[in-house]
C-alpha positions as CSV (number, residue, x, y, z in Angstrom):
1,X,8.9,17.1,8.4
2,X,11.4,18.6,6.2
3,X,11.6,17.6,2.2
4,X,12.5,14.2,1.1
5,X,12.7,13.3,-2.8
6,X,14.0,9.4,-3.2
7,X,15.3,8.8,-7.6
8,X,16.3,5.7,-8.3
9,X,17.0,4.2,-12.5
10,X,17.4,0.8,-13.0
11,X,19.2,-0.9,-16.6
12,X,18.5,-4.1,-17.0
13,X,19.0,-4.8,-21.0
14,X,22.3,-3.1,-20.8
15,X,24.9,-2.7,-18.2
16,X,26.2,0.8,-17.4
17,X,29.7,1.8,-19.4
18,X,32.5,2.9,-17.3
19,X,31.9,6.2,-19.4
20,X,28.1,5.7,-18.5
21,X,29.1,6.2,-14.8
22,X,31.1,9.0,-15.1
23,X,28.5,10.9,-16.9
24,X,26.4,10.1,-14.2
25,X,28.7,10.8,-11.6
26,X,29.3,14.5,-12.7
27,X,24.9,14.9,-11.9
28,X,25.7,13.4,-8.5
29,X,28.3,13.1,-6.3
30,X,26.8,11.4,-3.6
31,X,24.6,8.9,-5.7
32,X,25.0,5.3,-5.2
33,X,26.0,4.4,-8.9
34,X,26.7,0.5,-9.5
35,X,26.8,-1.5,-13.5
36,X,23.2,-1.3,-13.2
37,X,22.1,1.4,-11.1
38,X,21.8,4.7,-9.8
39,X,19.9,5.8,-6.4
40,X,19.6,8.6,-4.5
41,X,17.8,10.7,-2.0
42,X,17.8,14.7,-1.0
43,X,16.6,16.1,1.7
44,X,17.1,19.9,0.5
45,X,17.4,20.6,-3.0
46,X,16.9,18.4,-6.2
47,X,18.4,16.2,-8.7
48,X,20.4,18.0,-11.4
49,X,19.3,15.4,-14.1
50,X,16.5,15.0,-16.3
51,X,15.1,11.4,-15.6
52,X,13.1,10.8,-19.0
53,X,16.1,12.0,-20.5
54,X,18.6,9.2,-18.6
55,X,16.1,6.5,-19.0
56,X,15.9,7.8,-22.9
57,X,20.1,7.1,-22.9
58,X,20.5,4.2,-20.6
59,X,18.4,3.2,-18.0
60,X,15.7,0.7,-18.5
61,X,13.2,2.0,-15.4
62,X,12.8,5.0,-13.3
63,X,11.4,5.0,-10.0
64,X,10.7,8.5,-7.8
65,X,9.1,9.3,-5.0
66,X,8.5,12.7,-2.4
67,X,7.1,12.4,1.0
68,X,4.8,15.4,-0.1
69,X,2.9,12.7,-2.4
70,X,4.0,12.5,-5.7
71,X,4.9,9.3,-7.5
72,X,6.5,8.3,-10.4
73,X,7.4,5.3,-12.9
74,X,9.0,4.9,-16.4
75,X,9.4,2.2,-18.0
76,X,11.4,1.3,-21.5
77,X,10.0,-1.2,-23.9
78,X,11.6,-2.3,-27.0
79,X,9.1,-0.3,-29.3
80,X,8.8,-3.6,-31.6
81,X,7.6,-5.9,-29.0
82,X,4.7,-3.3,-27.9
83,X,1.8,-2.5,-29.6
84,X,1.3,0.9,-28.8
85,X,-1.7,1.1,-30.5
86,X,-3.3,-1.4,-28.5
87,X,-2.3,0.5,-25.4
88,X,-5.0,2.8,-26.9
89,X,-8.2,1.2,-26.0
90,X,-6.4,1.6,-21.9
91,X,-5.4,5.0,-22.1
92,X,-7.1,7.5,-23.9
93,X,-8.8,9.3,-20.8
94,X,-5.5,8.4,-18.5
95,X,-4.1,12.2,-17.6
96,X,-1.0,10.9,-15.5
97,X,0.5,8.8,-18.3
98,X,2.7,10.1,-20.9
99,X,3.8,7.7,-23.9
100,X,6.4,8.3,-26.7
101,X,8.9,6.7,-28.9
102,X,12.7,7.3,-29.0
103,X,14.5,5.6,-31.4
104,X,13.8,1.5,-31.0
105,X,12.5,2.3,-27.8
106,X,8.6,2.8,-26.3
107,X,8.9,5.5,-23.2
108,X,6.1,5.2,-20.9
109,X,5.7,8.0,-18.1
110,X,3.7,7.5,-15.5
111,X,2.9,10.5,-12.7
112,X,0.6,11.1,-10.1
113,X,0.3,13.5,-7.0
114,X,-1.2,13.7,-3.9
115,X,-1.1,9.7,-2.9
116,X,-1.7,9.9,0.7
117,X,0.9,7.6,2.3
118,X,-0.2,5.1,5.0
119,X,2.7,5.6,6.8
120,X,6.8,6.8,6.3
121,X,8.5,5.4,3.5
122,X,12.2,5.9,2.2
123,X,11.5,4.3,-1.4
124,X,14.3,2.1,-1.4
125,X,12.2,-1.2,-1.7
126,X,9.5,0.1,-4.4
127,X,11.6,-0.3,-7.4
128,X,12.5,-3.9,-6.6
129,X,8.6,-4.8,-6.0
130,X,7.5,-3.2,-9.6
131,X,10.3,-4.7,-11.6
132,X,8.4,-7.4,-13.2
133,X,5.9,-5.3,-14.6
134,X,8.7,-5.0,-17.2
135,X,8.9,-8.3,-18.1
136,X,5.3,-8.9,-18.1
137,X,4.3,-6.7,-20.6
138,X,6.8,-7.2,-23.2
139,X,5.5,-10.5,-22.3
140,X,2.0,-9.9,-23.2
141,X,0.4,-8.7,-19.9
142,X,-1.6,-5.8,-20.0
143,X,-3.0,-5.9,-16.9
144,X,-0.6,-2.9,-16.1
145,X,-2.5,-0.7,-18.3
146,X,-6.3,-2.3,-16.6
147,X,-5.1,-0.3,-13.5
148,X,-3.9,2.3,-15.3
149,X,-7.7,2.9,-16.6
150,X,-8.7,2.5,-13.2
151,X,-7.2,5.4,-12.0
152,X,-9.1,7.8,-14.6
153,X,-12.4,5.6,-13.5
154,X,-11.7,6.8,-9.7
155,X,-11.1,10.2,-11.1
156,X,-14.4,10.6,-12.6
157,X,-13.3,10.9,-16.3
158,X,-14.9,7.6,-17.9
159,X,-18.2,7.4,-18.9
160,X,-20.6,5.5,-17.1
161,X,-21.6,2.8,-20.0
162,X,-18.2,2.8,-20.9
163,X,-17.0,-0.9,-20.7
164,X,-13.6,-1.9,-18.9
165,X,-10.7,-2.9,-21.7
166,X,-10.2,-6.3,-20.5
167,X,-12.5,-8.6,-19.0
168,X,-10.6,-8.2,-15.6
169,X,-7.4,-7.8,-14.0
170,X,-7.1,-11.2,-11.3
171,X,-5.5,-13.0,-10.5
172,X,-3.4,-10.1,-8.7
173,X,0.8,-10.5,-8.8
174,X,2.2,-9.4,-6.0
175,X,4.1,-6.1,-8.8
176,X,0.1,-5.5,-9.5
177,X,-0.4,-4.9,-5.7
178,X,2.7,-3.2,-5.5
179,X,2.0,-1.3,-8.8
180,X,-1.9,-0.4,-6.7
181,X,-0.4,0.6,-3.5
182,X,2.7,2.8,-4.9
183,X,0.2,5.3,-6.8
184,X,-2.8,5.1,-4.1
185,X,-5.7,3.1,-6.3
186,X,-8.6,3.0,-4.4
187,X,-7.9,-0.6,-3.1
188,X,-11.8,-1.6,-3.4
189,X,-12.1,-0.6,-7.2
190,X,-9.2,-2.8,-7.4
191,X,-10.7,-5.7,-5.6
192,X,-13.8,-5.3,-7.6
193,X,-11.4,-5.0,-10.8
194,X,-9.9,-8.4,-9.7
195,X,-12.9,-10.7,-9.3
196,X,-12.7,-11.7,-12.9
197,X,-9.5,-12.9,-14.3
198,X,-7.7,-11.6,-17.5
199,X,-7.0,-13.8,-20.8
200,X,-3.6,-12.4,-20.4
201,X,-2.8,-13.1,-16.9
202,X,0.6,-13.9,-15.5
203,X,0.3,-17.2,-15.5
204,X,-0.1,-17.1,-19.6
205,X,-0.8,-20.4,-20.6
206,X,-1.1,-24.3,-19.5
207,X,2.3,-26.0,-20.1
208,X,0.2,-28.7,-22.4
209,X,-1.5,-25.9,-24.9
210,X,1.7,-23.9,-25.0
211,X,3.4,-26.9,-26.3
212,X,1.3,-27.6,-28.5
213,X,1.2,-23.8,-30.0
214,X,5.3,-24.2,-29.5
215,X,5.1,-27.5,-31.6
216,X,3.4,-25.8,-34.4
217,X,5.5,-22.8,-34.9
218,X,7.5,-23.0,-38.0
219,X,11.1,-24.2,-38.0
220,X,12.1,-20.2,-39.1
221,X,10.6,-19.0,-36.2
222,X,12.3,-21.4,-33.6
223,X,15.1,-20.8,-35.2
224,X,15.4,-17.2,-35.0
225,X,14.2,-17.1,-31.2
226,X,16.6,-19.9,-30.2
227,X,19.9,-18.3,-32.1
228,X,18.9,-14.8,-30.4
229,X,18.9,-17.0,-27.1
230,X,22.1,-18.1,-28.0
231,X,23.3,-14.1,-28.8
232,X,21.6,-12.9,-25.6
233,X,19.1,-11.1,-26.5
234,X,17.1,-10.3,-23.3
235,X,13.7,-10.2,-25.0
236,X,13.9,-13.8,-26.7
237,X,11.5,-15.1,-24.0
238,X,9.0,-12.7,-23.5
239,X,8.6,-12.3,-27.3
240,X,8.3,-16.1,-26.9
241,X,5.6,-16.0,-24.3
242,X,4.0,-13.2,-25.8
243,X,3.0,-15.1,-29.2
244,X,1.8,-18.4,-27.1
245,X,-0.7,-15.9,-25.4
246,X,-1.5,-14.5,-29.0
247,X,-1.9,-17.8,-30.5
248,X,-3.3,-19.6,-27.4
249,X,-6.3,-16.4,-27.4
250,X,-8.5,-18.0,-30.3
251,X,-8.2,-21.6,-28.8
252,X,-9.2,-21.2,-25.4
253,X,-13.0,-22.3,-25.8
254,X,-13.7,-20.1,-22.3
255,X,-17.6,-18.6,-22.7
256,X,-17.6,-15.3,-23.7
257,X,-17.9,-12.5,-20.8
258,X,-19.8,-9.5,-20.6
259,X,-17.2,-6.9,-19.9
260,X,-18.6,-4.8,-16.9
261,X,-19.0,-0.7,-17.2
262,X,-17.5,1.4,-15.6
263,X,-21.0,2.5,-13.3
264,X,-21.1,-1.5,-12.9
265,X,-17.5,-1.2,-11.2
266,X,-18.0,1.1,-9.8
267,X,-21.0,0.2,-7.7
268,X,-19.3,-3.2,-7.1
269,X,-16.2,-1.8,-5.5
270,X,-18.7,0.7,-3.0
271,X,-20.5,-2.7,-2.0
272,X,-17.2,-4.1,-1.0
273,X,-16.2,-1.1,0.8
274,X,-19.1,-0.9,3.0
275,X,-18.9,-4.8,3.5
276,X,-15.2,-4.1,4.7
277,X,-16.3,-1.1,6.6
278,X,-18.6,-3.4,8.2
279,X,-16.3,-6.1,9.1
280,X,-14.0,-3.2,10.9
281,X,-16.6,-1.9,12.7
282,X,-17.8,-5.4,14.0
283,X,-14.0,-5.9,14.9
284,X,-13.8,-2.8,16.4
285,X,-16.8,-3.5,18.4
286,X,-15.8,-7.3,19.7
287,X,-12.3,-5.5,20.6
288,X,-14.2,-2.9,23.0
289,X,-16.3,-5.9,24.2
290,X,-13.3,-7.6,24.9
291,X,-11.7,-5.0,26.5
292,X,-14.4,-4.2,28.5
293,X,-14.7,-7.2,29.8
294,X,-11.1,-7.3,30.9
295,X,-11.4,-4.0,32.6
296,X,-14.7,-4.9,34.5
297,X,-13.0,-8.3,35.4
298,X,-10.0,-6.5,36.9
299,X,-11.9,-4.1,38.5
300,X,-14.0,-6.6,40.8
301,X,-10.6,-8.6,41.1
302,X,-9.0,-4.8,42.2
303,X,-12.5,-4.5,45.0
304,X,-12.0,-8.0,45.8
305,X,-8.4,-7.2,47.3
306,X,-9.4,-4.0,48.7
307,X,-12.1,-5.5,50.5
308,X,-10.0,-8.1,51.9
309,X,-7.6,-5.7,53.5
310,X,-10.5,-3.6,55.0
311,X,-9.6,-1.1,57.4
312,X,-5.6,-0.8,56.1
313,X,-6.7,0.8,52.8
314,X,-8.0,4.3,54.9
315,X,-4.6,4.6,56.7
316,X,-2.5,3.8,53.2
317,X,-5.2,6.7,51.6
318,X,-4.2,8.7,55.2
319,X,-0.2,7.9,53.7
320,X,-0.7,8.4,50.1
321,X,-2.3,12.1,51.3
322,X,0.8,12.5,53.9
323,X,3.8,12.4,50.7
324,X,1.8,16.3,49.5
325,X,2.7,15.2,45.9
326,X,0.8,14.6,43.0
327,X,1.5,11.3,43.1
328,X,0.9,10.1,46.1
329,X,-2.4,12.4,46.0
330,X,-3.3,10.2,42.5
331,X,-3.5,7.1,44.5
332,X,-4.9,8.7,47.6
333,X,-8.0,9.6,45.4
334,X,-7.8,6.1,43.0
335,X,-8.4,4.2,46.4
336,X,-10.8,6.2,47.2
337,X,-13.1,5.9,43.8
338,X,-12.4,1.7,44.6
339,X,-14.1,2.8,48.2
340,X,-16.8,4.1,46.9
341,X,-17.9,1.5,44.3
342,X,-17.2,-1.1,47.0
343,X,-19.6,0.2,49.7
344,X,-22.3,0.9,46.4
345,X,-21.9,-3.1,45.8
346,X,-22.7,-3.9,49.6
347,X,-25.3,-1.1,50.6
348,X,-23.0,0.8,52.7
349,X,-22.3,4.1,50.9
350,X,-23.8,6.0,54.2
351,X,-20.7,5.3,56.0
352,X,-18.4,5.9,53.0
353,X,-19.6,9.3,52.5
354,X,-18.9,9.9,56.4
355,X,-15.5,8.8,56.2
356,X,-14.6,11.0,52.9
357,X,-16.1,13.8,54.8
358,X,-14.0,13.5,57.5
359,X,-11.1,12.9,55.3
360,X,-11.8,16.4,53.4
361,X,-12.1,18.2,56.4
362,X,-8.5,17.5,57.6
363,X,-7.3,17.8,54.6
364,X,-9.4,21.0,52.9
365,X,-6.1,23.2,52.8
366,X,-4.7,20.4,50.7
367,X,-6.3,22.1,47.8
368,X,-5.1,20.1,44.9
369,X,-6.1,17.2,46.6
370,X,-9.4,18.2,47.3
371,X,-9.2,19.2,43.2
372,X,-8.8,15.4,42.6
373,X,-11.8,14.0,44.6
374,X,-14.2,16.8,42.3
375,X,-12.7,15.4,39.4
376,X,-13.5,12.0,40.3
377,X,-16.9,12.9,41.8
């Protein structure tokens, strides 16, 4: 399979410029370049551009793929509404993310090779699937980052007694899967990361406490968030949502968890695996049954008919022989096999073999007939 390389950058705060696409256009003259996007794909040769360097001037996420394996994802985060230092505590032994600041803006790189594709993929729907994990952190989710930290536990970097960051990653969105499946996380470790939920899930929280924490905010704050509503400002929401889940944190009266280690995880997500290994190979087996039993049952319904025509199947084997082709010498020998396990079933094999012998000795020049009855014994 030749090369394929598939960039696509996505702005969502800001629409492209007129001058913005003409900037772009002189990197690409093929690329499909709209107010809010630019995509393309090369077979031979690669992008001109620098993507951290276009997302740094006006793209909001960055999405590439190559059909040799390697993945990548930035993201932009207003730097204010991100606390990088929290990000910390998810990334210190993470080797395939890179995290800076430019300007107002948090830049977070993320890169990974060798992710063994299940099957072809052109990249044009990956972009669309990850989106929301945009929104969700500047929101307040930080599940992003839980997976993030499971990567360096499948690579063997964190300590065994070293405890996860979160007390778990579920309920899974369907950008999380996405998020899993585009850089190749081992889907059990996932599974086993999911079977405890996160304080800061997507579904932050109940309409009644997050009135109630809304209700208590001072009339400063509402106003501010409501007049940058009214200005536009894109983030108003999700700096909204993001101080219910701060403020909702301390009320929440849930019991205390353990948080698992990473040996714990670990162990949990190889006891799924071999229960799923199980549950294919149990599949697997009831599908051979199955299919056995299909082939057995049209094999007696096959020596059923062939019985019932009796002595016309010899003189269509005398036919089939007759054509001298490979075909005809295919079914010459298949009828034959059907012979033989007929006259085993009703204690008469003596006379089969009597028959065939006379049958090879007219026929023993026909050597490549003669090669298909060895074959089939």
């Amino acid at each position: 399979m030749s090369e394929y390389q598939y960039y696509e950058f996505q702005a969502i705060d800001r629409p492209l410029s007129d001058a913005d696409r003409q900037a772009l256009r002189d990197l690409s003259t093929r690329a499909r370049i709209t107010a809010t996007s630019f995509t393309n794909s090369y077979e031979w040769g690669d992008f001109k551009g620098d993507p951290a360097r276009l997302v740094e001037r006006w793209f909001d996420l960055h999405l590439y793929m190559a059909n040799w394996g390697s993945r990548r994802l930035i993201m932009k985060f207003p730097a204010r509404l991100v606390d990088r230092d929290r990000l910390g505590a998810f990334l210190r032994e993470v080797d395939c993310v890179r995290c800076w600041n430019n300007g107002d803006d948090l830049i977070l790189n993320i890169a990974r090779d060798e992710v063994e594709p299940d099957d072809w993929d052109d990249g044009e729907d990956w972009l669309a699937a990850l989106a929301p994990l945009r929104s969700d952190v500047l929101g307040g989710d930080l599940r992003l980052f839980y997976l993030l930290w499971l990567i360096a536990l499948e690579e063997g970097v964190v300590w065994a007694d070293e405890s996860e960051p979160m007390p778990g990653v579920g309920p899974m969105t369907g950008a999380l899967e996405a998020f899993a499946g585009f850089f190749g996380i081992d889907p059990d470790l996932v599974q086993a990361a999911a079977e405890r939920g996160s304080v800061a899930s997507s579904g932050g929280a109940p309409s009644d406490a997050a009135q109630r924490i809304i209700a208590a905010m001072t009339d400063q704050e509402k106003t501010d968030l409501l007049v940058r509503t009214f200005d536009g400002d894109p983030h108003a929401v999700a700096e909204l949502r993001a101080m219910v889940r701060t403020r909702l944190q301390p009320d929440t009266g849930t019991r205390t968890v353990a948080p698992r280690t990473a040996a714990e995880l670990r162990e949990r997500a190889r006891a799924i695996r071999l229960a799923r290994e199980r549950a294919e190979a149990d599949i697997a087996a009831e599908e051979r049954r199955r299919q056995t039993e299909a082939a057995e049952s049209a094999r007696q319904a096959r020596l059923e008919t062939i019985r019932r025509r009796g002595e016309s199947v010899w003189r269509d084997i005398e036919d089939e022989i007759g054509l001298r082709n490979p075909s005809g010498y295919d079914k010459a020998a298949a009828l034959l096999s059907d012979l033989r396990a007929l006259a085993e079933q009703q204690g008469a094999i003596e006379e089969f073999r009597r028959r065939l012998q006379e049958i090879r000795e007219r026929h023993v020049r026909k050597e490549r007939f003669i090669g298909r009855l060895v074959a089939i014994g």
